[in-house]
N, C-alpha and C positions, 0 to 999 in steps of 0.2 A: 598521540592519536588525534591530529589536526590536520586539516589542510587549511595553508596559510596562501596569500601573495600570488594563487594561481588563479587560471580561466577554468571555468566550470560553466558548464551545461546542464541541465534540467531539462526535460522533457517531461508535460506534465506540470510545470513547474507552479501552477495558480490556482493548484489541488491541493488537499490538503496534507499529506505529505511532502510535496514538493514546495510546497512556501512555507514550512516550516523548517526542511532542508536549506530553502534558501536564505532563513534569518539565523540560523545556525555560519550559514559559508562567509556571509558577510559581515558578522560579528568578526568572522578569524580573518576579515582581513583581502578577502578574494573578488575579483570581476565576476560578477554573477549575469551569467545568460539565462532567459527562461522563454521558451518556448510552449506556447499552449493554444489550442485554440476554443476555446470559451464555446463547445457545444454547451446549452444545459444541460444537458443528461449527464455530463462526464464529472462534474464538480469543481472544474475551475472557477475561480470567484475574485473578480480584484479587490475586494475587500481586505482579501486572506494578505495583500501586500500592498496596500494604501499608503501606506506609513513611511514607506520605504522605496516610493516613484523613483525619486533621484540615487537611488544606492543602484539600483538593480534594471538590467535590460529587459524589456520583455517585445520577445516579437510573437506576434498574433499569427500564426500558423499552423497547420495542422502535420504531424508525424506521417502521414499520407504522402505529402508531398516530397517526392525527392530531391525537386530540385530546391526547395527551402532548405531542406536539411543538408546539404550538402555544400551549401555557402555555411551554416551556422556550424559547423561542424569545425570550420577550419581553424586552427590556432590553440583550440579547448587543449586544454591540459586531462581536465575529466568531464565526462557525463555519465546524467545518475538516469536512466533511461526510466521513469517512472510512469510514461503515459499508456495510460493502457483503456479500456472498456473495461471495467469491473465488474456490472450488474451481469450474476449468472438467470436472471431469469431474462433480459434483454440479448443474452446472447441464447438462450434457447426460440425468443422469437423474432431475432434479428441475427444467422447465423453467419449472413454473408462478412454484417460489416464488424462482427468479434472477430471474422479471420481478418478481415483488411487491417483494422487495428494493429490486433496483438498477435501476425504472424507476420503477413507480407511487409507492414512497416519498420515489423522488428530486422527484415533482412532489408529494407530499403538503408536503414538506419547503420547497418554495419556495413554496406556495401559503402557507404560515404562517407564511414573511416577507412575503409583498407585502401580507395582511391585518392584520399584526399587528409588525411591525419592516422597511420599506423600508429603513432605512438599514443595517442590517446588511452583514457583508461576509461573502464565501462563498469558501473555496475547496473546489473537487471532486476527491476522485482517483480519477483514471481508470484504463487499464492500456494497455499495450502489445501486449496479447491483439487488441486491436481492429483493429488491422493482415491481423492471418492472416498466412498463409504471403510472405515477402517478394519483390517484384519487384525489388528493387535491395537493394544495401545501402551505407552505413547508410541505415534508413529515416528520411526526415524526414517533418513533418506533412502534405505535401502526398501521400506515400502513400496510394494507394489503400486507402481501410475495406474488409475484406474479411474477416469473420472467422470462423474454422473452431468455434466453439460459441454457446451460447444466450448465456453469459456476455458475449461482446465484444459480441452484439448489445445487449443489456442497457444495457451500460457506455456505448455510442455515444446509446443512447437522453438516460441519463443528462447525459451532457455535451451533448447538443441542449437539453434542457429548462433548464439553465443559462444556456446562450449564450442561449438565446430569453429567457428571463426578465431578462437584463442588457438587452439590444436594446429589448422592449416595455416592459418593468415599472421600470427602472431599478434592480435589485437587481446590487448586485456580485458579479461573479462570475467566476473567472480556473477556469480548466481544468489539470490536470497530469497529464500520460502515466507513469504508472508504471513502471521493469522491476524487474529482481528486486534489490526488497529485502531486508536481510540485517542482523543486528545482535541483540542480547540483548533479550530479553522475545516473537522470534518464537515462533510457535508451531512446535511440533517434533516432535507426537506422529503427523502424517502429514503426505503434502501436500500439504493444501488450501492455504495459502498459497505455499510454494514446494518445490521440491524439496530445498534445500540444509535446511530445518528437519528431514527424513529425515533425509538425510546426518551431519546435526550428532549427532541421536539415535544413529546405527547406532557411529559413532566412538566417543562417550563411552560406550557398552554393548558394544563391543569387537566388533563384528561388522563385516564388509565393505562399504564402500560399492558400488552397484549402480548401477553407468552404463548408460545406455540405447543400443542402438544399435552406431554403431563409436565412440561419445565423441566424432568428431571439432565437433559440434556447437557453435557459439560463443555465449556469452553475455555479456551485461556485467552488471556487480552495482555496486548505491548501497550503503553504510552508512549505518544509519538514522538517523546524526546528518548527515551531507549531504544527505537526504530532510528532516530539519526544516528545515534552515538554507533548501531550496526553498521549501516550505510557505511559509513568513514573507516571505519575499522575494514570493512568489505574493498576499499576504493584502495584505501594507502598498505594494506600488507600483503609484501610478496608472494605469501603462503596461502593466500584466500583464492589468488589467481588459478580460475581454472578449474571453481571448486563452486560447490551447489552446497548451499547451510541454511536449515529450516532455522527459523525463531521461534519463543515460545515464552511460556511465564512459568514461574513457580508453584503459582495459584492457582490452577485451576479449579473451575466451580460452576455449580450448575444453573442453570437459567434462571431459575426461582432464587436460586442467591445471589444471582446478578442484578436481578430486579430488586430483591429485597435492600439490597447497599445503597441502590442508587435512590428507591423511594425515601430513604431514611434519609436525603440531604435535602428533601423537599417535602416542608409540613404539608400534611390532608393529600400527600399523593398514593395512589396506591397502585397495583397490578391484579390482572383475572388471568386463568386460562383460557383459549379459546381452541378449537380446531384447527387443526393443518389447511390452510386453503390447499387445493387440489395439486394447483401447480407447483407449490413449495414443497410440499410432501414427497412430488415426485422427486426434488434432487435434495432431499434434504440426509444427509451423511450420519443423524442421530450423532454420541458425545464421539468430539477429535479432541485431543490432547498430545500438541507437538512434543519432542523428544529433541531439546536444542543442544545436547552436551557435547556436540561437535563440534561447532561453532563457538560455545563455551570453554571447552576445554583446551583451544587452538587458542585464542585469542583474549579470553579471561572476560569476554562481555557478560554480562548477568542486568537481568533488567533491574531497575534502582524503584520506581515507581510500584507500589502496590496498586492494587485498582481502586479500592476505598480512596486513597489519596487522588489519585489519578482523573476518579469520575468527577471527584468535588473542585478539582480546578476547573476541570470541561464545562460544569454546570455555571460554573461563575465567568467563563467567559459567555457562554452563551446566553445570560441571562441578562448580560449589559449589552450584546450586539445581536440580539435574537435578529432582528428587523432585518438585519442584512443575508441571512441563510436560511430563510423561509419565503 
């Protein structure tokens, strides 16, 4: 389960999934390309790969641009398509640029492998937003799409134009269902990518976490090194091509025990309840709990991280480099 010795592409790639991706590719061994273009709102950060200037390429561009991607495209062996607009309440008040992002750039992006690298391999990540509010749980992929912002619509978009482009054009392309990701280098100055990059902030600045609701809400959380170890397993097996697989945890647990785990790695910290702000309430889904045993049962991943272990790395990283993601 590696990729060694080849050209890889990122998109996305000075986010925090994708620069953690990319110190994973370049451990095994690989030409790392990264493509981002450092909006502040999106969560690229060159922080997140300081370390590593001379290991890894990075061009300042944005997934918008066709004609960027279309040179950077050529020669990849893989790209891990991870740029996206994430904040769902930004794309409830920003609808136009969630479609430019995470629709039309998604078909700019495969229009310049089918012209210019068919052989390429893709994978897409997608979220778990795309669901909306659940009819069962846990939800597996044959759950009804039904989703409460522009964002899921976005995203469904986005993984249509994949699956069709593997189906007609023969470009590789495996699909992955996101949930809440978590781990060192997220972004944590609000919370467009997840609520817990708050959380993490409000702790090491000594201030209360703020639970929505009555807490009792469930979630499950990856660490974002069992989020690469999917990626790769998504990219290098034949049998993932062409296929849509949710991710998820073992663990699920509810808000109030999410905060309660994390308060306990930081003495005198604590959490309250507070009310729904208006706008939250309105696309807020109450408990998801993925159903990954597809993806599980195909390819044997199971995430290695509990969250307890998981939060207490995140907090120690963030507690020696706060200064750079605030």
């Amino acid at each position: 389960m590696e990729i060694s010795n080849k050209k890889v592409l990122i998109t996305g790639g000075l986010g925090f999934i994708g620069s953690n991706l990319a110190r994973r590719l370049i451990e095994y061994g690989n030409s790392v390309t990264i493509v981002d273009s450092l909006i502040p709102e999106y969560g690229g950060n060159l922080r997140n790969l300081h370390d590593l200037r001379d290991k890894v390429v990075v061009n300042l561009s944005d997934v918008r641009d066709p004609f960027s991607i279309n040179e950077l495209i050529k020669k990849q062996d893989y790209l891990f398509n991870l740029a996206g607009q994430t904040s769902h309440l930004d794309s409830m008040n920003d609808p136009f640029t969630d479609l430019e992002i995470n629709a039309k750039a998604q078909l700019s992006i495969l229009e310049a492998s089918r012209k210019n690298n068919p052989d390429i391999s893709i994978v897409f990540a997608s979220t778990r937003q795309i669901y909306g509010k659940p009819q069962y749980l846990p939800v597996d992929e044959k759950h009804p799409l039904n989703p409460v912002d522009v964002n899921g619509i976005n995203k469904i978009a986005g993984e249509q134009y994949h699956l069709l482009y593997n189906q007609v054009h023969g470009i590789r392309s495996s699909v992955l269902r996101l949930t809440n990701t978590y781990g060192p280098r997220m972004r944590i100055k609000d919370a467009r990518q997840t609520f817990l990059g708050v959380w993490i902030k409000n702790l090491i600045k000594g201030k209360p976490i703020q639970v929505y609701g009555d807490g009792q809400q469930r979630r499950d959380y990856n660490y974002v090194d069992d989020l690469i170890d999917a990626l790769i397993i998504a990219a290098t097996k034949n049998n993932a091509i062409g296929g849509i697989y949710n991710l998820g945890a073992p663990d699920p647990m509810s808000l109030t025990e999410t905060a309660k785990i994390m308060c306990h790695e930081i003495a005198g910290s604590s959490w309250n309840l507070v009310p729904f702000p208006e706008d939250r309430k309105a696309i807020d889904v109450g408990d998801f709990i993925c159903d990954y045993s597809s993806f599980s049962s195909a390819f044997g991943w199971e995430p290695k991280v509990r969250f307890a272990e998981g939060i207490k790395k995140s907090l120690e990283y963030f507690q020696a480099e706060i200064e750079h993601y605030i």
